[in-house]
FISE-853105 format. One record per residue (C-alpha): y, z, x. Coordinates in Angstrom, 3 decimals, m for minus. Layout:
<atoms>
{atom {Y,Z,X}}
...
</atoms>
This chain:
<atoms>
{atom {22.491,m23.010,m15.192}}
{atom {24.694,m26.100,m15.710}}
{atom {26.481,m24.872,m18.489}}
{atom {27.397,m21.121,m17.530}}
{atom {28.913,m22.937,m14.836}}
{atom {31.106,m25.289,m17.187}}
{atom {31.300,m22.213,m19.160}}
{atom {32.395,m19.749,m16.441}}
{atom {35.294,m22.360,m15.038}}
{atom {36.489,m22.702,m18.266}}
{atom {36.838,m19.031,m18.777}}
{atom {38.091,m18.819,m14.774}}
{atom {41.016,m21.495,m15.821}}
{atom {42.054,m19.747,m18.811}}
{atom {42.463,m16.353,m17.118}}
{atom {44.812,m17.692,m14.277}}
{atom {46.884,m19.554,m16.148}}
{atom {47.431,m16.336,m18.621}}
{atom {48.849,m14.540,m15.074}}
{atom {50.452,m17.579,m13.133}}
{atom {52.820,m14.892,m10.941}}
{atom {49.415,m12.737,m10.038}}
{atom {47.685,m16.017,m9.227}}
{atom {50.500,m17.064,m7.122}}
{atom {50.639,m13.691,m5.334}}
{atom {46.914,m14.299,m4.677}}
{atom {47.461,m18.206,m3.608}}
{atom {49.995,m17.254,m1.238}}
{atom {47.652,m15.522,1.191}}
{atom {45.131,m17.937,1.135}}
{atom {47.803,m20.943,1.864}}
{atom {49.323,m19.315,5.017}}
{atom {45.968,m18.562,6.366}}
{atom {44.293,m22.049,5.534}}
{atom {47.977,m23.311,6.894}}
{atom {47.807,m21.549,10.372}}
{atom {44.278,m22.715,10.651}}
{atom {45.319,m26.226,10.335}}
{atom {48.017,m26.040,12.322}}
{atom {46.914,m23.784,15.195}}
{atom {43.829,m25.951,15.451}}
{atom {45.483,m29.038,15.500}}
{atom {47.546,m27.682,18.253}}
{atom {44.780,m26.921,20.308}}
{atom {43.116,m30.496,19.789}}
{atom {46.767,m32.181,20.375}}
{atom {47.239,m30.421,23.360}}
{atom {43.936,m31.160,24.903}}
{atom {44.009,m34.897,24.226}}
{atom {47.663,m34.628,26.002}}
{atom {46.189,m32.930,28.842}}
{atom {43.386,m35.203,29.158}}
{atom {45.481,m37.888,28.605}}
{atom {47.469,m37.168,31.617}}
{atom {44.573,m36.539,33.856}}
{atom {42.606,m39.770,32.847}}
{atom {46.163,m41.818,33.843}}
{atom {45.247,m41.548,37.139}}
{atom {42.015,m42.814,37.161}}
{atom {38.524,m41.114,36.828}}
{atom {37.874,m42.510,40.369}}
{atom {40.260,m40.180,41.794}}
{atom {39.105,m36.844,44.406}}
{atom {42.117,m34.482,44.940}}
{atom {41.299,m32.081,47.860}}
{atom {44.148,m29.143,48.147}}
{atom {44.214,m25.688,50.404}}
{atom {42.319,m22.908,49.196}}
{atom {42.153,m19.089,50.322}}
{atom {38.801,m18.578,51.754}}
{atom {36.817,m16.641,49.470}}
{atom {38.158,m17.793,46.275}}
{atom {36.202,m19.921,44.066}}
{atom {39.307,m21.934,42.872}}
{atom {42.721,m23.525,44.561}}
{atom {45.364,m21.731,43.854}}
{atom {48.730,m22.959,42.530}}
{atom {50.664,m21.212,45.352}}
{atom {48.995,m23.228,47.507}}
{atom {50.074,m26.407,45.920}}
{atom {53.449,m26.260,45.297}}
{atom {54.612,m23.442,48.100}}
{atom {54.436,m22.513,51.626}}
{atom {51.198,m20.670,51.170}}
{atom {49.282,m18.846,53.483}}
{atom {47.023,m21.155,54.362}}
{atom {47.998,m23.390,56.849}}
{atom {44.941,m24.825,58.438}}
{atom {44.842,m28.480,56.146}}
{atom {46.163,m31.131,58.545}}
{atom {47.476,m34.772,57.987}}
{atom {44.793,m35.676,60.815}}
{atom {41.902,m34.384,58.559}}
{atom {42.900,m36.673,56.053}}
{atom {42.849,m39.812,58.685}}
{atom {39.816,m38.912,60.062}}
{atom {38.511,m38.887,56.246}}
{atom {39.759,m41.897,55.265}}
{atom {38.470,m43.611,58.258}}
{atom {35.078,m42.436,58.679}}
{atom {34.154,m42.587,55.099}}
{atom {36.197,m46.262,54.679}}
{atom {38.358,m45.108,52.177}}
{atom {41.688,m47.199,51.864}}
{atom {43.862,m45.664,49.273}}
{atom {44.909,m42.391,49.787}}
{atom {48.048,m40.493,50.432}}
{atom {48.680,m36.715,51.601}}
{atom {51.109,m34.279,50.177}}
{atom {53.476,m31.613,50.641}}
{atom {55.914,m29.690,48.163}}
{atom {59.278,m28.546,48.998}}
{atom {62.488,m27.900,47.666}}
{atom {66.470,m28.195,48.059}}
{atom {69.644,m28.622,46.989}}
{atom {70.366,m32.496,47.385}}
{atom {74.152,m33.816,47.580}}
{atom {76.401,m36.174,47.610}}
{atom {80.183,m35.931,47.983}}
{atom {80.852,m32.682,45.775}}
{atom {77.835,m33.227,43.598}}
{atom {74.919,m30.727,44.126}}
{atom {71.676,m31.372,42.532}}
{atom {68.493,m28.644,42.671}}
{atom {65.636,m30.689,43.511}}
{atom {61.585,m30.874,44.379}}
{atom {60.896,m32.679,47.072}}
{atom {57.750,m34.598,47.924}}
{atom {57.019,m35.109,51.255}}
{atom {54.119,m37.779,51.098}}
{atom {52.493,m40.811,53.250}}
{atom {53.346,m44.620,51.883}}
{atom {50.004,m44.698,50.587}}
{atom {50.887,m43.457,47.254}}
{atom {52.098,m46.631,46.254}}
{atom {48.334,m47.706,45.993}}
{atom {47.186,m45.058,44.577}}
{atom {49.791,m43.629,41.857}}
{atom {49.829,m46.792,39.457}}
{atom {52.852,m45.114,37.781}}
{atom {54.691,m44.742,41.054}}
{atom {57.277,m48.101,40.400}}
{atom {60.092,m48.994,42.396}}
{atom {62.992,m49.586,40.441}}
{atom {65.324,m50.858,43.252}}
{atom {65.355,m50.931,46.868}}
{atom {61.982,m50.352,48.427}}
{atom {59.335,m47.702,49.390}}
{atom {59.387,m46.513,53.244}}
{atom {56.591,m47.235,55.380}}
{atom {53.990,m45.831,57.871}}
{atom {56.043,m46.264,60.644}}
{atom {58.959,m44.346,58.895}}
{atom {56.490,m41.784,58.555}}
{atom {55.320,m41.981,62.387}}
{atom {58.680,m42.069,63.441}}
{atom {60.069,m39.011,61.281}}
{atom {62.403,m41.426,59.461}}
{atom {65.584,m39.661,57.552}}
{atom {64.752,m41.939,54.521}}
{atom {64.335,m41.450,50.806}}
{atom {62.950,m42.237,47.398}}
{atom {64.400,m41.044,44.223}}
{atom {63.468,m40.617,40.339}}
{atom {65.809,m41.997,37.875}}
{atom {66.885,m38.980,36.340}}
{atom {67.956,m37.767,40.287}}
{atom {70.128,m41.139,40.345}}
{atom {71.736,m40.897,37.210}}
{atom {72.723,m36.977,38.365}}
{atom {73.777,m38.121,41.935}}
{atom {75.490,m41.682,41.123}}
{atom {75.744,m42.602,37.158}}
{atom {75.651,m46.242,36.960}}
{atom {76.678,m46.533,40.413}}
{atom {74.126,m48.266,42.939}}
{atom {71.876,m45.356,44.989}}
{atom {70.343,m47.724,47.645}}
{atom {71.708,m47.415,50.942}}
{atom {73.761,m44.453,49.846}}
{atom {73.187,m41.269,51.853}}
{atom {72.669,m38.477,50.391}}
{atom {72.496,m35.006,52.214}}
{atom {69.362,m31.946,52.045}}
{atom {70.157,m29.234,54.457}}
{atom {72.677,m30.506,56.103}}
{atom {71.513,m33.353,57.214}}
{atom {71.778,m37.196,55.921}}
{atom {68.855,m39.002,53.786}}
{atom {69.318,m42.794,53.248}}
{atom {68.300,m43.704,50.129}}
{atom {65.869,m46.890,49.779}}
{atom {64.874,m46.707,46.764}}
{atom {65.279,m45.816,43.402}}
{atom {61.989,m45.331,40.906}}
{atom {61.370,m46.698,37.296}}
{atom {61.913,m43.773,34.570}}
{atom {58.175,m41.827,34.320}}
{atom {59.154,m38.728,32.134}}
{atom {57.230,m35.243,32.712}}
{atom {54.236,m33.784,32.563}}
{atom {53.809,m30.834,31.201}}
{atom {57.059,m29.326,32.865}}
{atom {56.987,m31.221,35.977}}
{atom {59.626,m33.606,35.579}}
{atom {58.701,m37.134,37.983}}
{atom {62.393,m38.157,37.186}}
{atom {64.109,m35.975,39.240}}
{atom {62.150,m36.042,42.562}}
{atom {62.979,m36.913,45.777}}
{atom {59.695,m38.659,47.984}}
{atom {60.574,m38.418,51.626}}
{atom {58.011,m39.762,54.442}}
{atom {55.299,m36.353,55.127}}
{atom {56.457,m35.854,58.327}}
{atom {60.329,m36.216,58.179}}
{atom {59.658,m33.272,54.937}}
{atom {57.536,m31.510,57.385}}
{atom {59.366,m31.562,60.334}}
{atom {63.249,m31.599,59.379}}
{atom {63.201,m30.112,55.436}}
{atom {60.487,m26.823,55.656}}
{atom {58.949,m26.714,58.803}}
{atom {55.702,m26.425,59.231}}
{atom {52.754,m28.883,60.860}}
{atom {50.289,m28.480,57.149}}
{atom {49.755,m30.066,54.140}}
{atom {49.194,m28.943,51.075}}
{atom {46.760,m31.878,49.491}}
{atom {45.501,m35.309,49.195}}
{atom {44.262,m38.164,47.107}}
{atom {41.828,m40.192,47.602}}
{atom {40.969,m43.514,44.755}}
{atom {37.699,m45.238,45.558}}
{atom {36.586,m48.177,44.148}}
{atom {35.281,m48.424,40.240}}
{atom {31.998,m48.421,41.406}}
{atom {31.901,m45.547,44.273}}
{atom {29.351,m42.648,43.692}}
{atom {32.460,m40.217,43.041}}
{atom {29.738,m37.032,43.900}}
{atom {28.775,m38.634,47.214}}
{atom {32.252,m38.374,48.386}}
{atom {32.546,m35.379,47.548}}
{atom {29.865,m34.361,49.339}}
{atom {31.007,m36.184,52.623}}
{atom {34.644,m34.859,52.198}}
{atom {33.535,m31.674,51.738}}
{atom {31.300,m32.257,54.782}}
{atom {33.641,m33.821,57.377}}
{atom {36.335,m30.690,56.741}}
{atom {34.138,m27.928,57.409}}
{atom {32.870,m29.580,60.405}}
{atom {36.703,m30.424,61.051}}
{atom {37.439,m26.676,60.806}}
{atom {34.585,m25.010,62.087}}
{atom {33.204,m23.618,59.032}}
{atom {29.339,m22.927,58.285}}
{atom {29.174,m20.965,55.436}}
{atom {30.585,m22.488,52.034}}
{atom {32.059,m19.097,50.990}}
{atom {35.063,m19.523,53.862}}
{atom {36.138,m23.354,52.714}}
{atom {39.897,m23.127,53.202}}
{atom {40.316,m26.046,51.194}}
{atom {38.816,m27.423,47.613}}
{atom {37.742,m30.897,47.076}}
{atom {37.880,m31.568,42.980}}
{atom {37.252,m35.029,41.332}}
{atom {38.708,m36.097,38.067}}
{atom {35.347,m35.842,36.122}}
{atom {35.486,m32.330,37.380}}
{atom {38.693,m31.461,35.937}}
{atom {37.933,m33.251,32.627}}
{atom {35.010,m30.728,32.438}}
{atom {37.006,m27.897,33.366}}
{atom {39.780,m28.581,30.590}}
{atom {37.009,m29.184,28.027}}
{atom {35.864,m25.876,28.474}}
{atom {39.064,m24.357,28.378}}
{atom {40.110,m25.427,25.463}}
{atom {36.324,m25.382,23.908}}
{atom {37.649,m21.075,24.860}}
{atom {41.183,m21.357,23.890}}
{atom {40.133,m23.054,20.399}}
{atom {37.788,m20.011,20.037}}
{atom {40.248,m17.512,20.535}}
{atom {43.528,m19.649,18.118}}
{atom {40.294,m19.463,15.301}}
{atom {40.011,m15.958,15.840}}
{atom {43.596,m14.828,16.042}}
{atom {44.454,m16.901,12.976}}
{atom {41.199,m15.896,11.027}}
{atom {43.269,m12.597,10.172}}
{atom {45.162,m14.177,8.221}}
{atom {42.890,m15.165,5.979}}
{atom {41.019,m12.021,5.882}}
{atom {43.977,m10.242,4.757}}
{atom {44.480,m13.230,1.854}}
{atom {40.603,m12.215,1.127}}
{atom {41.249,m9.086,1.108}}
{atom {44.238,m9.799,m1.393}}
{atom {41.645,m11.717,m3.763}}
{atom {39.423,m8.312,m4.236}}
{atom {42.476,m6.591,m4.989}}
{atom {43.299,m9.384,m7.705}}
{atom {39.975,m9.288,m8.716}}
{atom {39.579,m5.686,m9.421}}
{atom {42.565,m5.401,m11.161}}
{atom {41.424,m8.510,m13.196}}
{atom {38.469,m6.574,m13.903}}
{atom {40.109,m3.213,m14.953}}
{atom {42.486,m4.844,m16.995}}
{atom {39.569,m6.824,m18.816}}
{atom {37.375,m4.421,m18.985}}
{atom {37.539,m4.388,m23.415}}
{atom {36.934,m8.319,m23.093}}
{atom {33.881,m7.981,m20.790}}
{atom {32.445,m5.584,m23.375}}
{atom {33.218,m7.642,m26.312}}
{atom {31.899,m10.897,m24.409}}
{atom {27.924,m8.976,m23.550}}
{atom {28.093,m7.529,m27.215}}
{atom {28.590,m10.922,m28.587}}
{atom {25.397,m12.067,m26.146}}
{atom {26.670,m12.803,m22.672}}
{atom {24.388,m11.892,m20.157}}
{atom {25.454,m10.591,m16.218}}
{atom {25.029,m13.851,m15.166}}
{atom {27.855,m15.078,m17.325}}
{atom {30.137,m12.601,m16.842}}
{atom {29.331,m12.607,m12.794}}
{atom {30.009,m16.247,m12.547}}
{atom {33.422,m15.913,m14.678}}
{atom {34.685,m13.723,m12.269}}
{atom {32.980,m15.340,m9.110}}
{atom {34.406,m18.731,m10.572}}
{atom {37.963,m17.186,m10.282}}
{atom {38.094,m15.892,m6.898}}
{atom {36.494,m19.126,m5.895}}
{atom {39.452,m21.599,m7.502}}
{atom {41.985,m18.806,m6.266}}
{atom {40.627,m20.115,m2.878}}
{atom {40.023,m23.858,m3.722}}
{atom {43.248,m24.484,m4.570}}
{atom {44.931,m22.003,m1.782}}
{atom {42.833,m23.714,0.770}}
{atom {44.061,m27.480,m0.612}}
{atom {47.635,m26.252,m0.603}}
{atom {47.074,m24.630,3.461}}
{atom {45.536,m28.080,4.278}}
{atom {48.720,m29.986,3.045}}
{atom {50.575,m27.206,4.261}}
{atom {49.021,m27.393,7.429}}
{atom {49.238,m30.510,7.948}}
{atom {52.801,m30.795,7.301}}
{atom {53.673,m28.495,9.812}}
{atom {51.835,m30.410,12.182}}
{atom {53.980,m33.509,11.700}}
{atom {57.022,m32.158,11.750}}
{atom {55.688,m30.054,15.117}}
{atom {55.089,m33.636,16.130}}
{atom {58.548,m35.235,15.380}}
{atom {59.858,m31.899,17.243}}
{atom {58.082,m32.360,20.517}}
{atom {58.653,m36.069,20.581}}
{atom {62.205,m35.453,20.207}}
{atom {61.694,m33.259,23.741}}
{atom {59.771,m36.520,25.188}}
{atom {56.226,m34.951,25.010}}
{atom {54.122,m37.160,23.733}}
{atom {51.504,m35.368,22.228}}
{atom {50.550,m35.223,18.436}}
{atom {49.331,m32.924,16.821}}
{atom {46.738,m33.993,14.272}}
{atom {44.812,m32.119,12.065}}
{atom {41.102,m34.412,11.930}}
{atom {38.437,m34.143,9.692}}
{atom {37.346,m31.854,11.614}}
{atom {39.856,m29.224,11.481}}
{atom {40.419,m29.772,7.463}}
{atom {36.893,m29.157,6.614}}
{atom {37.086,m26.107,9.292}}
{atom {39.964,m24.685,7.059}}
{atom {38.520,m25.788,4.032}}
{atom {34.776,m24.229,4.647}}
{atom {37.108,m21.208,5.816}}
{atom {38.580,m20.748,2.333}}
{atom {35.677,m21.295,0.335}}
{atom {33.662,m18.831,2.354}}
{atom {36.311,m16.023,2.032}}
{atom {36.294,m16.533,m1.803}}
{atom {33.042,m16.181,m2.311}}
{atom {32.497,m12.671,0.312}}
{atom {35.533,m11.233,m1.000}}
{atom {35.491,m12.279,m5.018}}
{atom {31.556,m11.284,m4.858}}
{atom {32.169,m7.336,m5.007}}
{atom {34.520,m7.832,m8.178}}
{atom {32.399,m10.327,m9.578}}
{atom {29.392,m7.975,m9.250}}
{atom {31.238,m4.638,m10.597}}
{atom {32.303,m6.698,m13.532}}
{atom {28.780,m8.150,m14.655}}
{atom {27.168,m4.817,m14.659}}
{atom {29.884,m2.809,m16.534}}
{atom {27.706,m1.234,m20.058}}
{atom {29.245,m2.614,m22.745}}
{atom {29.316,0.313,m25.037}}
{atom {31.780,2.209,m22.440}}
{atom {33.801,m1.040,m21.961}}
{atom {34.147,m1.278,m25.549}}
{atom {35.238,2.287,m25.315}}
{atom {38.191,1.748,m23.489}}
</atoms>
């Protein structure tokens, strides 16, 4: 069996180099599909490890509760980062949380938006209406210059300001921001502080934010008495599922609620989430295999074309080959052998090809201050690899098969 092996690759070599542009033709299907694997795939893991990246920054010990239609299984992102229609998530709920469950760092949220100026220079901006408590919990949240207000700016509905360092360099160049007024609506903000540059995530840029005191955002910028969130960070060695349970406890009791179904609000930890993106991706990876599997199917499907027409054109050969003794076996393998080093070296030249792309897609993305790589692991190569190999042998098969039982009295015939 070991020799009509060595037999049938020799015999496989010698025919493709005798048609390099056909075998070319063939290669090129295989390489873009192998390619797209590779690179598709790799997107999908980069992405995820970005994602996940992100999330894990701010600590696994981390509960986010946010508002939440009741009825609906999930929080939606209207409710996060609009005036939504649920209104019923108070700044007291959050106190009386962090107090009767002990919980020290914590901070409560609320998204708006405006134009912010100074002298003739207008800047669109989010604003983040928060309590000082952020500082505690949001490790990246670094002051710069200046200073971060306090609780009793917050209590007392204090016309003061913290900007990102993008925001700055828009409003003032190299000019100094703190103690510089700047004015939203119509009415002046002092700025106290400026923050150390923190980039984006995703497309949320934390560079060009302005963090105002909850109440002064609630009660002078959009004008309403909600939230929209909070954090809460225990300590490294909290039972995250215990709190929870008590936060989702204390809120329904807070808001009258008996059955689970009406929860206005959604309490999420960070473990949660990291199962929720592994499964998303575990799904989008699925589908970016599927989509790109065409590809390749259509390359395949190139190979039996090859292959028949390899046949056709041989026929005289084949018929010479089983006169002179060859058995199916031999002539099957030949042909087999072939399709299978069409694919074997189509699928080496996707991987590099693959892999290239993924670089440079990594230099690109860099260049736009993402820092995510894509990177094609073992994984993903023998994934593309096993993907090649596979389609060589279900589509070179048919050929293969047609060729080892052709009678070789008719094929010397023709």
């Amino acid at each position: 069996m070991f020799e009509i092996i060595i037999n049938a690759i020799k015999f496989a070599l010698s025919s493709l180099k005798k048609n390099l542009i056909r075998t070319f033709l063939s290669l090129l299907g295989i390489i873009i599909g192998v390619g797209s694997v590779i690179f598709i795939m790799s997107f999908g893991v980069g992405l995820k490890n970005y994602v996940i990246g992100e999330i894990e920054a701010f600590g696994t010990n981390i509960i986010q509760i946010e508002t939440k239609t009741p009825g609906v299984k999930q929080a939606s992102s209207e409710n996060v980062t609009s005036v939504g229609t649920v209104t019923t998530m108070k700044l007291e709920d959050m106190e009386t949380i962090a107090k009767e469950l002990k919980i020290e760092k914590w901070y409560a949220m609320f998204m708006g938006q405006g134009a912010a100026n100074y002298k003739d220079n207008n800047q669109q901006a989010l604003i983040m209406g928060v309590t000082p408590g952020i500082t505690q919990v949001d490790e990246k949240f670094e002051i710069d210059q200046g200073w971060m207000f306090k609780q009793e700016d917050n209590q007392g509905v204090k016309q003061k300001i913290v900007i990102g360092q993008q925001l700055k360099q828009d409003l003032f160049a190299d000019r100094p921001a703190v103690n510089k007024e700047i004015k939203i609506k119509g009415k002046s903000y002092q700025v106290i502080g400026v923050l150390k540059e923190r980039g984006s995530t995703g497309f949320f840029d934390f560079d060009s934010l302005v963090y105002m005191p909850i109440k002064t955002l609630q009660k002078k910028v959009v004008g309403v008495d909600h939230i929209q969130g909070a954090i809460f960070k225990l300590e490294r060695n909290q039972n995250i599922d215990y709190y929870v349970n008590a936060i989702e406890n204390i809120m329904r009791r807070e808001h009258n609620i008996d059955d689970p179904q009406e929860d206005d609000f959604a309490v999420t930890s960070m473990t949660e989430m990291l199962e929720i993106v592994d499964t998303v991706f575990l799904v989008l990876n699925i589908l970016l295999l599927s989509v790109t599997s065409i590809s390749l199917i259509v390359g395949g499907v190139g190979i039996t074309n090859v292959m028949y027409v390899a046949v056709t054109e041989r026929t005289f050969e084949i018929g010479l080959r089983k006169a002179l003794g060859a058995k199916k076996i031999d002539i099957l393998m030949q042909f087999l052998m072939e399709a299978v080093f069409l694919t074997f070296i189509g699928g080496l030249l996707g991987i590099g090809g693959g892999c290239l792309m993924a670089k440079i897609a990594s230099i690109i993305v860099k260049q736009l201050e993402y820092d995510i790589n894509f990177t094609a692991t073992g994984l993903i190569i023998g994934l593309g690899f096993g993907f090649s190999a596979l389609i060589g042998l279900i589509f070179g098969i048919r050929p293969a098969f047609k060729a080892a039982h052709l009678s070789p009295i008719e094929a010397l015939r023709k």
